[in-house]
C-alpha positions in Angstrom: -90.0 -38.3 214.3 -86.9 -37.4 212.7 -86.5 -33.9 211.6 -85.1 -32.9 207.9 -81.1 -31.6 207.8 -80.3 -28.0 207.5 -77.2 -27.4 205.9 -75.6 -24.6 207.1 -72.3 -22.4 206.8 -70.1 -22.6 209.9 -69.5 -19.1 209.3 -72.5 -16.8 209.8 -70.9 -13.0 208.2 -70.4 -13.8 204.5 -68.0 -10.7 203.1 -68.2 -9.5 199.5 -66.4 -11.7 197.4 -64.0 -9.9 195.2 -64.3 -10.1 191.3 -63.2 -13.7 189.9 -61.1 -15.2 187.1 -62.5 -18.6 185.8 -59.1 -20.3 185.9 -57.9 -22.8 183.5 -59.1 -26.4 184.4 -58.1 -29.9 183.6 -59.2 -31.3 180.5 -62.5 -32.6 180.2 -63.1 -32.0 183.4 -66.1 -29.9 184.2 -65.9 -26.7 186.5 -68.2 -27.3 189.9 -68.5 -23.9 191.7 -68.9 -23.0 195.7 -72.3 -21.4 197.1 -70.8 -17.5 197.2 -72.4 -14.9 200.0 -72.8 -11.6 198.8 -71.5 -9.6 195.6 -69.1 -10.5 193.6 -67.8 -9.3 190.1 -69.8 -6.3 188.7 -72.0 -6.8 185.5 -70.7 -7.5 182.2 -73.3 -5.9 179.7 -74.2 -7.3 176.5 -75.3 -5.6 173.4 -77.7 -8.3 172.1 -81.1 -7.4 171.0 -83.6 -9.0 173.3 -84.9 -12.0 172.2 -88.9 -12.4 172.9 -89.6 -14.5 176.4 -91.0 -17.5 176.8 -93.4 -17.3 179.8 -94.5 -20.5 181.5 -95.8 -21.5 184.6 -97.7 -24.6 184.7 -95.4 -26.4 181.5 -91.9 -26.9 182.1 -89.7 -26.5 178.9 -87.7 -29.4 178.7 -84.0 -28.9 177.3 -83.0 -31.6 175.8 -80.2 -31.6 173.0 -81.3 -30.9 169.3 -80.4 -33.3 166.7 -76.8 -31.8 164.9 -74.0 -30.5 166.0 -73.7 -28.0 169.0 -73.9 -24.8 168.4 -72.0 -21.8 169.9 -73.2 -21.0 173.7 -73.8 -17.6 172.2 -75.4 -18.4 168.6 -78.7 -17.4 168.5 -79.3 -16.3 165.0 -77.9 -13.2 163.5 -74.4 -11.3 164.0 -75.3 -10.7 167.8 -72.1 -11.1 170.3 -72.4 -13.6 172.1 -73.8 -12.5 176.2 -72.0 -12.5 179.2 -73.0 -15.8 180.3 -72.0 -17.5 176.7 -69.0 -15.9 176.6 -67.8 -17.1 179.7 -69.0 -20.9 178.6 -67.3 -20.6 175.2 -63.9 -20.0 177.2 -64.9 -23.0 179.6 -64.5 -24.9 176.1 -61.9 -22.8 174.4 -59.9 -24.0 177.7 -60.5 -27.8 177.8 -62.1 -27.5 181.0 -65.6 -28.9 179.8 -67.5 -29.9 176.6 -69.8 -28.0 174.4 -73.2 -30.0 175.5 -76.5 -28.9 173.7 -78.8 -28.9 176.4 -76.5 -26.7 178.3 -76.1 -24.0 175.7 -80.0 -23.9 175.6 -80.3 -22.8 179.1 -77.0 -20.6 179.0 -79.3 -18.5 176.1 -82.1 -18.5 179.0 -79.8 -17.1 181.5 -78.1 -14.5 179.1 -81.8 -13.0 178.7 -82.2 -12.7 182.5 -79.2 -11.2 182.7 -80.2 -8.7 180.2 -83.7 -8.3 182.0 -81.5 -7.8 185.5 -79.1 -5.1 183.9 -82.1 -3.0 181.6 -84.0 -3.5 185.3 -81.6 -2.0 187.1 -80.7 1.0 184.2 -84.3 1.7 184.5 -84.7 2.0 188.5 -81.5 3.9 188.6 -83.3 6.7 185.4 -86.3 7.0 187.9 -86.6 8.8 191.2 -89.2 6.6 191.8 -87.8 3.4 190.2 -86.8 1.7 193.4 -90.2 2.5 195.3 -92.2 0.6 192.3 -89.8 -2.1 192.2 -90.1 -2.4 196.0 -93.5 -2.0 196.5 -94.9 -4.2 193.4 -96.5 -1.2 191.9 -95.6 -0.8 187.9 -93.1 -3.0 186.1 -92.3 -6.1 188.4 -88.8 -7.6 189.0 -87.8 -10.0 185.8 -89.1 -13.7 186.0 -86.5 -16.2 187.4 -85.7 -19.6 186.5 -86.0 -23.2 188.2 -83.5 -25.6 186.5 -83.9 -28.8 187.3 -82.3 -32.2 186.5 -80.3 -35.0 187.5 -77.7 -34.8 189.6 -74.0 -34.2 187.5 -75.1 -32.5 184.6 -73.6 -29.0 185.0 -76.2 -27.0 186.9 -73.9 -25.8 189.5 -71.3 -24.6 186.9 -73.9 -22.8 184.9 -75.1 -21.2 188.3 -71.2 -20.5 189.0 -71.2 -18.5 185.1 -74.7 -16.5 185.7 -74.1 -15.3 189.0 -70.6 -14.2 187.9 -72.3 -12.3 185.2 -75.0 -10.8 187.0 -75.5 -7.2 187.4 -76.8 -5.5 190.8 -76.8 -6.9 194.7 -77.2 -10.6 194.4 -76.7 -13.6 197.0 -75.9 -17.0 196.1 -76.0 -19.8 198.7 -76.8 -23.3 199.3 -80.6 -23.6 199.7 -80.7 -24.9 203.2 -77.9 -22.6 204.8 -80.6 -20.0 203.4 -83.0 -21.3 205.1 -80.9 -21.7 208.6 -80.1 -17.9 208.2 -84.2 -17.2 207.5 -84.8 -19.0 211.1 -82.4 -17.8 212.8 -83.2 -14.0 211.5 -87.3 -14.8 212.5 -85.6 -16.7 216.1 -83.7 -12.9 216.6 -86.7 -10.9 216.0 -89.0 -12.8 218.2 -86.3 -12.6 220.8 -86.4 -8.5 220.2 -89.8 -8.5 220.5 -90.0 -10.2 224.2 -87.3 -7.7 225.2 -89.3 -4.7 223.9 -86.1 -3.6 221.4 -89.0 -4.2 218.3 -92.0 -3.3 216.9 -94.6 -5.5 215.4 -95.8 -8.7 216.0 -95.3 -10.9 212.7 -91.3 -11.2 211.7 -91.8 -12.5 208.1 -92.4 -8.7 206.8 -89.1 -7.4 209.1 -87.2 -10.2 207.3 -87.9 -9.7 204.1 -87.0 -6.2 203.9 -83.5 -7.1 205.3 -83.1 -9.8 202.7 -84.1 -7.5 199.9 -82.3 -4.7 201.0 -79.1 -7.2 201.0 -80.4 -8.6 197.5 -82.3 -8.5 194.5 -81.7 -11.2 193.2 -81.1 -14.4 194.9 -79.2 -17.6 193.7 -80.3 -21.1 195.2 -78.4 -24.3 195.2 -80.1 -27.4 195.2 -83.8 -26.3 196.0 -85.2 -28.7 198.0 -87.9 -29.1 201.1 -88.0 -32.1 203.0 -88.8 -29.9 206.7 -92.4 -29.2 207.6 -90.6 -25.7 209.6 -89.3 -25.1 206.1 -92.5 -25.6 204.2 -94.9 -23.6 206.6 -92.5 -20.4 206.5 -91.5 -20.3 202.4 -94.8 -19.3 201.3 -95.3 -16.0 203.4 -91.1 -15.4 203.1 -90.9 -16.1 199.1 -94.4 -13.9 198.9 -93.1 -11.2 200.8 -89.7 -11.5 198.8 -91.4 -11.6 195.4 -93.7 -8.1 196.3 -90.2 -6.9 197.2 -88.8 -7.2 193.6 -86.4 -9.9 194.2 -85.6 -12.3 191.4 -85.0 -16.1 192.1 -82.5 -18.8 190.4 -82.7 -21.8 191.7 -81.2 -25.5 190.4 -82.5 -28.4 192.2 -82.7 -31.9 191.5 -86.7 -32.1 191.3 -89.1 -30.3 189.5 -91.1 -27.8 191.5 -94.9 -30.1 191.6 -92.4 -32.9 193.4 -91.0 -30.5 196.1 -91.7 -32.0 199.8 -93.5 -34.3 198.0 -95.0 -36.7 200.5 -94.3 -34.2 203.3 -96.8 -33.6 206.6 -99.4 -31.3 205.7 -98.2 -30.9 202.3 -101.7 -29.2 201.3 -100.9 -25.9 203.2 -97.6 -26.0 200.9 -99.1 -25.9 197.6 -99.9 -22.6 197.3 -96.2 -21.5 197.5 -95.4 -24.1 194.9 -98.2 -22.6 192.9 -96.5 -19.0 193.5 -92.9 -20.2 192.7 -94.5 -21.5 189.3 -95.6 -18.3 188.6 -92.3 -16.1 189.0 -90.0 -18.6 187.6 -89.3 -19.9 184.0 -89.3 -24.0 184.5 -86.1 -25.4 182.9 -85.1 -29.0 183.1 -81.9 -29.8 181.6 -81.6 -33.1 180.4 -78.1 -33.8 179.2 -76.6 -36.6 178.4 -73.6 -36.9 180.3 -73.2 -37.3 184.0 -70.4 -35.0 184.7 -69.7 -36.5 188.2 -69.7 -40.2 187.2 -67.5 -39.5 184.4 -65.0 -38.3 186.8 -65.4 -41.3 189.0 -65.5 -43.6 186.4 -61.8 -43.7 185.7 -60.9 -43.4 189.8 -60.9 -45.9 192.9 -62.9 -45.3 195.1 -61.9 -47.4 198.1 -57.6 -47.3 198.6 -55.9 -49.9 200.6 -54.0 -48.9 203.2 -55.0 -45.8 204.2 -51.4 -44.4 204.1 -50.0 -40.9 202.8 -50.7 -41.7 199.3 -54.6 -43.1 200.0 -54.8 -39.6 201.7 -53.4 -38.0 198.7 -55.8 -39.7 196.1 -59.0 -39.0 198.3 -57.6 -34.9 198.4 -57.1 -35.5 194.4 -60.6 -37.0 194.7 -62.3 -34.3 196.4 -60.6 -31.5 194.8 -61.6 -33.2 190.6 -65.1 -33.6 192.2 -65.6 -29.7 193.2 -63.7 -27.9 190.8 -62.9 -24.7 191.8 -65.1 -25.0 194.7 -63.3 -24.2 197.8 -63.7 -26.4 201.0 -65.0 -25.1 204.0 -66.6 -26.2 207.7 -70.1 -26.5 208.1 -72.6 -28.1 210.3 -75.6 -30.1 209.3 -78.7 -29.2 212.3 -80.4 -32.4 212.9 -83.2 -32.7 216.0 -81.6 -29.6 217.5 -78.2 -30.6 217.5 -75.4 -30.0 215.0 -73.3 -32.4 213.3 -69.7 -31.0 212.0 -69.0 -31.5 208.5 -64.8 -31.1 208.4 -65.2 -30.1 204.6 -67.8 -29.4 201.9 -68.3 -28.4 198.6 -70.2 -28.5 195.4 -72.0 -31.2 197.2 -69.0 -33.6 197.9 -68.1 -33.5 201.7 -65.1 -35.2 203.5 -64.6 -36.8 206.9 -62.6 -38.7 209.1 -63.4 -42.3 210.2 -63.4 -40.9 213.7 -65.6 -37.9 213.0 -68.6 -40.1 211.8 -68.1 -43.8 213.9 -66.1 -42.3 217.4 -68.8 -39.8 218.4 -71.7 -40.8 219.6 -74.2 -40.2 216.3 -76.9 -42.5 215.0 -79.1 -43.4 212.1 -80.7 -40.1 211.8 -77.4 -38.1 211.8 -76.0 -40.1 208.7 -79.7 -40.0 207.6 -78.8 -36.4 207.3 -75.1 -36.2 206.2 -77.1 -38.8 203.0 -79.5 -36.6 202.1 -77.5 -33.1 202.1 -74.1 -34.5 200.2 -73.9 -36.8 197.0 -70.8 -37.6 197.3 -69.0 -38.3 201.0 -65.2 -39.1 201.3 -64.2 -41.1 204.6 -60.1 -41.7 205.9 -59.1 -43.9 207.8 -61.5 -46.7 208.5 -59.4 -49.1 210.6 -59.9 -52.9 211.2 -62.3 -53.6 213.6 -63.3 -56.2 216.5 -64.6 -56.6 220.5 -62.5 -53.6 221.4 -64.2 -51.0 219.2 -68.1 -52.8 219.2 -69.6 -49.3 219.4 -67.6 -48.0 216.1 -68.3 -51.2 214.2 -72.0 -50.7 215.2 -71.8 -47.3 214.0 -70.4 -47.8 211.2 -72.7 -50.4 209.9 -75.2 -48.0 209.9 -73.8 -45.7 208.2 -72.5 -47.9 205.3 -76.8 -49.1 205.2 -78.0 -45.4 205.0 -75.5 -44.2 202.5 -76.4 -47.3 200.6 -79.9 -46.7 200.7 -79.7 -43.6 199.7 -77.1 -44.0 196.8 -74.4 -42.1 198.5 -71.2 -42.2 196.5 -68.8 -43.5 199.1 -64.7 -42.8 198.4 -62.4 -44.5 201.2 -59.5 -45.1 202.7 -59.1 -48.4 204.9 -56.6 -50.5 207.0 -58.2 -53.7 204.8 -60.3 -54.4 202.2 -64.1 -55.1 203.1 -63.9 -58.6 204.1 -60.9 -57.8 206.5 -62.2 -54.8 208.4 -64.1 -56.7 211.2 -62.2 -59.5 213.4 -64.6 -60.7 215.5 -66.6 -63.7 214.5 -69.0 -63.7 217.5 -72.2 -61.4 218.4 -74.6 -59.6 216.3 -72.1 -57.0 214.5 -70.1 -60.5 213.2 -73.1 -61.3 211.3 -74.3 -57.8 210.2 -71.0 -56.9 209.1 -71.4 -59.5 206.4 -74.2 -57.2 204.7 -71.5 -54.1 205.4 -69.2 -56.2 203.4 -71.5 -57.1 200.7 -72.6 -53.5 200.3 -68.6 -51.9 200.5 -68.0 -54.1 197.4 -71.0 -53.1 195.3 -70.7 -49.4 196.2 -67.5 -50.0 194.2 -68.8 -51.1 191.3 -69.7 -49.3 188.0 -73.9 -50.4 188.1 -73.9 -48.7 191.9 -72.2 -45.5 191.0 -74.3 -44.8 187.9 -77.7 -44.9 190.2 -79.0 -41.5 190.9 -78.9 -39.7 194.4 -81.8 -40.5 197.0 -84.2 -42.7 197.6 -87.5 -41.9 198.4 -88.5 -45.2 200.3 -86.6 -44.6 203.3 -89.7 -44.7 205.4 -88.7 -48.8 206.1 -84.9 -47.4 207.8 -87.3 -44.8 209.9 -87.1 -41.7 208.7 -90.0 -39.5 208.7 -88.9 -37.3 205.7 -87.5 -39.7 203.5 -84.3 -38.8 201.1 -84.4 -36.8 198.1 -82.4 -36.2 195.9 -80.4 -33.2 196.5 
């Protein structure tokens, strides 16, 4: 049975990040943020009376743009100033660097009002001795509702994550969903290790690691929410639980709405009740816009550059860096079956290898089963022209080309040839598959492929035991 990826930082301490700038951007293009670890800028208050709160947990409020024009990020009715989060949209569009899009102004309103929950949250707890005990031990006023935003893939949730979570007041953490997780294991892993060695107390490590993680933050920002791990699932219901009595907020985009979460999973019955629990401390938000950010950028690029020479390596860095944004690049491993698989670079969901890193080293369907279902986007130099010398790459790499194609992967490359030149050989059993790789290259070009979303969730028939999701 295959097991489900865990992305992961390569870097396990994650300093404070220092207060940011939004700098200017490209016009029209949209602003993709990185996951950031720790603190950043400090909270920007707002003056804006408190609108009333919409509370919902079983009906999802979908945001969907109203008939008219757009309005302001910050309009709301009245002479109120516009909040923190609105403010810092409306100079996204001042700027050029994205378009005023309905939908999105709706839920920058929703994550002005948390913002103002966090900061009058925080005011109180700091004007009470006992402030930090209630909020701590559930008793009294709990922590302020969170949100699940949810939609397809390229329609600004990142960005709007980047904006809250630069606007947020008190200790906050934002990172990738699954290098949360990874740190989560590898925190219960430690304690069970402390507890053979007699260094600790206590015999369940869910409490002990909740009090570390709320001590470190109150609020906590996910990207891209998803489960697809039965480890995953059987732990998030005690750890969110324990979290949630702990007074920390959640914020979470993903690409599927909470009742879809590892949906077809083993033993998904004993993960209900969490998805039950998340329903309850979260305000449901889908936005719906109408533009796909991402294939608008890709729509006026190539995405496969013959040869791969110094200027095919300079359009797939252009490539990588109009996809992100201001998302910085880093390392990072995906865990698959107990082993790890390097990533060279990642971010925002777009991650970039080498032909070699992927086909020369000895990884299989599973691994780029992985590499699919934790990156939308994935940017390959270098594929050379194949034949009986290199069998093994060839193999490999027809593989690969049939998972990402499976699971709608949008492939950017570099290459020695074009598709119907990359394999020499004409006799054995990678001559005749490589026709499909050939097929598939050319229609992973085209406009129809690039518009389909992310995932696939029949990928029980190319063996994997989780199947893809989007992400």
């Amino acid at each position: 049975m295959a097991s489900a990826p865990v992305l992961c930082n390569a870097t396990k301490r994650h300093p404070a990040d220092a207060p940011r700038l939004i700098p200017p951007a490209t016009r029209g293009r949209p602003v993709f943020g990185p996951p950031v670890f720790g603190p950043v800028a400090g909270p920007v208050p707002s003056t804006r009376a408190r609108p009333s709160r919409r509370l919902v947990s079983e009906v999802a409020i979908v945001v969907s743009p109203p008939s008219g024009s757009a309005p302001s990020a910050g309009s709301q009715g009245g002479d109120s100033p516009p909040g923190p989060v609105a403010a810092r949209y409306d100079m996204l569009v001042s700027s050029g660097a994205i378009e005023r899009d309905p939908a999105q102004i709706h839920l920058v309103q929703a994550l002005d009002r948390l913002v103002q929950d966090l900061d009058r949250r925080r005011r109180a707890k700091k004007g009470s001795a006992l402030g930090w005990l209630f909020g701590r031990s559930g008793d009294g006023e709990g922590p302020p509702k969170g949100l699940y935003i949810w939609g397809s893939v390229g329609r600004g949730k990142t960005m709007l994550m980047d904006l809250f979570h630069e606007a947020a007041p008190g200790k906050k953490r934002r990172v990738h969903f699954h290098g949360f997780l990874s740190d989560a294991h590898e925190r219960i892993h430690a304690h069970r290790q402390a507890l053979k060695a007699g260094t600790a107390k206590g015999d369940d490590p869910i409490p002990v690691v909740a009090d570390a993680l709320a001590d470190e933050a109150t609020l906590l920002c996910f990207d891209e929410f998803t489960v697809t791990d039965i480890a995953d699932a059987m732990i998030l219901g005690r750890l969110f639980g324990a979290l949630f009595k702990r007074g920390v907020t959640v914020v979470a985009t993903s690409n599927v709405e909470p009742d879809r979460l590892y949906e077809g999973g083993l033993n998904r019955a004993l993960f209900l009740p969490f998805v039950a629990e998340l329903k309850s401390r979260v305000e449901i938000l889908r936005l719906d816009s109408r533009t796909d950010f991402r294939l608008e950028k890709l729509g006026g690029a190539s995405v496969y550059h013959v040869p791969a020479d110094e200027a095919a390596e300079a359009a797939l860095t252009q490539a990588f860096k109009g996809l992100t944004g201001k998302a910085r690049g880093k390392p990072a491993t995906i865990r698959v079956k107990g082993r790890e698989v390097a990533v060279p670079e990642e971010a925002a969901g777009v991650a970039r290898f080498g032909f070699a890193d992927l086909c020369a080293q000895p990884l299989g369907a599973s691994d780029y089963m992985a590499i699919a279902h934790s990156f939308q986007t994935v940017i390959v130099s270098g594929i050379p022209v194949m034949g009986e010398a290199n069998r093994n790459e060839a193999k490999r790499f027809i593989t690969l080309v049939d998972t990402f194609y499976d699971a709608h992967v949008k492939l950017i490359a570099s290459a020695a040839a074009e598709p119907t030149g990359l394999y020499t050989a004409t006799d054995g059993r990678e001559a005749f598959e490589f026709d499909r790789t050939v097929s598939r290259l050319i229609e992973m070009r085209s406009s129809e492929y690039l518009a389909l979303p992310h995932g696939r969730g029949d990928s029980e028939a190319s063996g994997s035991s989780f199947g893809l999701v989007e992400t």
